[in-house]
C-alpha positions in Angstrom: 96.9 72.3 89.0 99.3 74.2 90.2 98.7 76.3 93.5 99.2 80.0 94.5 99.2 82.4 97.7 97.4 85.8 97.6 98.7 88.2 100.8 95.9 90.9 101.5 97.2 93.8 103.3 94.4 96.0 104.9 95.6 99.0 106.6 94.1 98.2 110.3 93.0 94.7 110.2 96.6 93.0 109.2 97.2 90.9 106.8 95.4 87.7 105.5 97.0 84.4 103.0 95.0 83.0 101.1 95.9 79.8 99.0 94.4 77.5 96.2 94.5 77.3 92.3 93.3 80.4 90.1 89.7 79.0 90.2 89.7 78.5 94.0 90.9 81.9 94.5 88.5 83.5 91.8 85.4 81.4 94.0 87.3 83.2 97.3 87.0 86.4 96.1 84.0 86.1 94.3 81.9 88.8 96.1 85.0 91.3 95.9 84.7 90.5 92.1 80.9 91.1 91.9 81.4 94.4 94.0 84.5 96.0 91.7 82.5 95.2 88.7 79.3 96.4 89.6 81.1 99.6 90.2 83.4 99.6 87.2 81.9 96.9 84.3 85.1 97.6 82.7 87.2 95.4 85.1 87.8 91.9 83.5 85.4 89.7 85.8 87.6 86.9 84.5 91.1 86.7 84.2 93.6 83.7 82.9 96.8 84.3 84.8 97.6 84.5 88.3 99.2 87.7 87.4 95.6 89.7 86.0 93.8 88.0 88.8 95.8 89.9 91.3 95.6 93.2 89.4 91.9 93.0 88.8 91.4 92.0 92.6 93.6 95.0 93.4 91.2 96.9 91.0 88.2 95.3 92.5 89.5 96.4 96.4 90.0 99.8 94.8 86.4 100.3 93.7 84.9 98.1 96.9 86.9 100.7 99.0 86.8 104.2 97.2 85.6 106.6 99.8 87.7 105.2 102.3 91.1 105.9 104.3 92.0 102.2 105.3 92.3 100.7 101.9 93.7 97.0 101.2 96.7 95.8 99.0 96.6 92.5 97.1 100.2 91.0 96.5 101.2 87.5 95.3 103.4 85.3 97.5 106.6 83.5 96.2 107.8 80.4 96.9 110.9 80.1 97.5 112.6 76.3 97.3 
């Protein structure tokens, strides 16, 4: 299985990796997840690709954090050989 590294950004506490394979991450994440989609049910609670997983965490951190200032970015790390 192959594994990835999320990078979340937050606006005052820094920045945080976090590595493992899509369902490691999903298990990570999984009460951002349960937040976003409690607020949105039209968020896809569960994506395929690496790729949707980081757009519907960035979506997920979007709803979690709506009324705030210091909001939190979600970017996947390369690897570079």
């Amino acid at each position: 299985m192959k594994k990835f590294t999320v990078v979340v950004r937050h606006t005052r506490r820094g920045e945080k990796e976090v590595s493992g394979t899509l369902e490691e991450l999903k298990r990570y994440f999984n009460y951002t997840f349960e937040v976003g989609c409690s607020w949105n049910n039209k968020i896809n609670r569960n994506p395929k690709t690496i790729k949707s997983f980081c757009k519907v965490l960035q979506e997920c951190f979007e709803e979690k954090e709506a009324q705030c200032f210091e909001r939190s970015f979600v970017e996947l790390k390369t690897e570079s050989n």
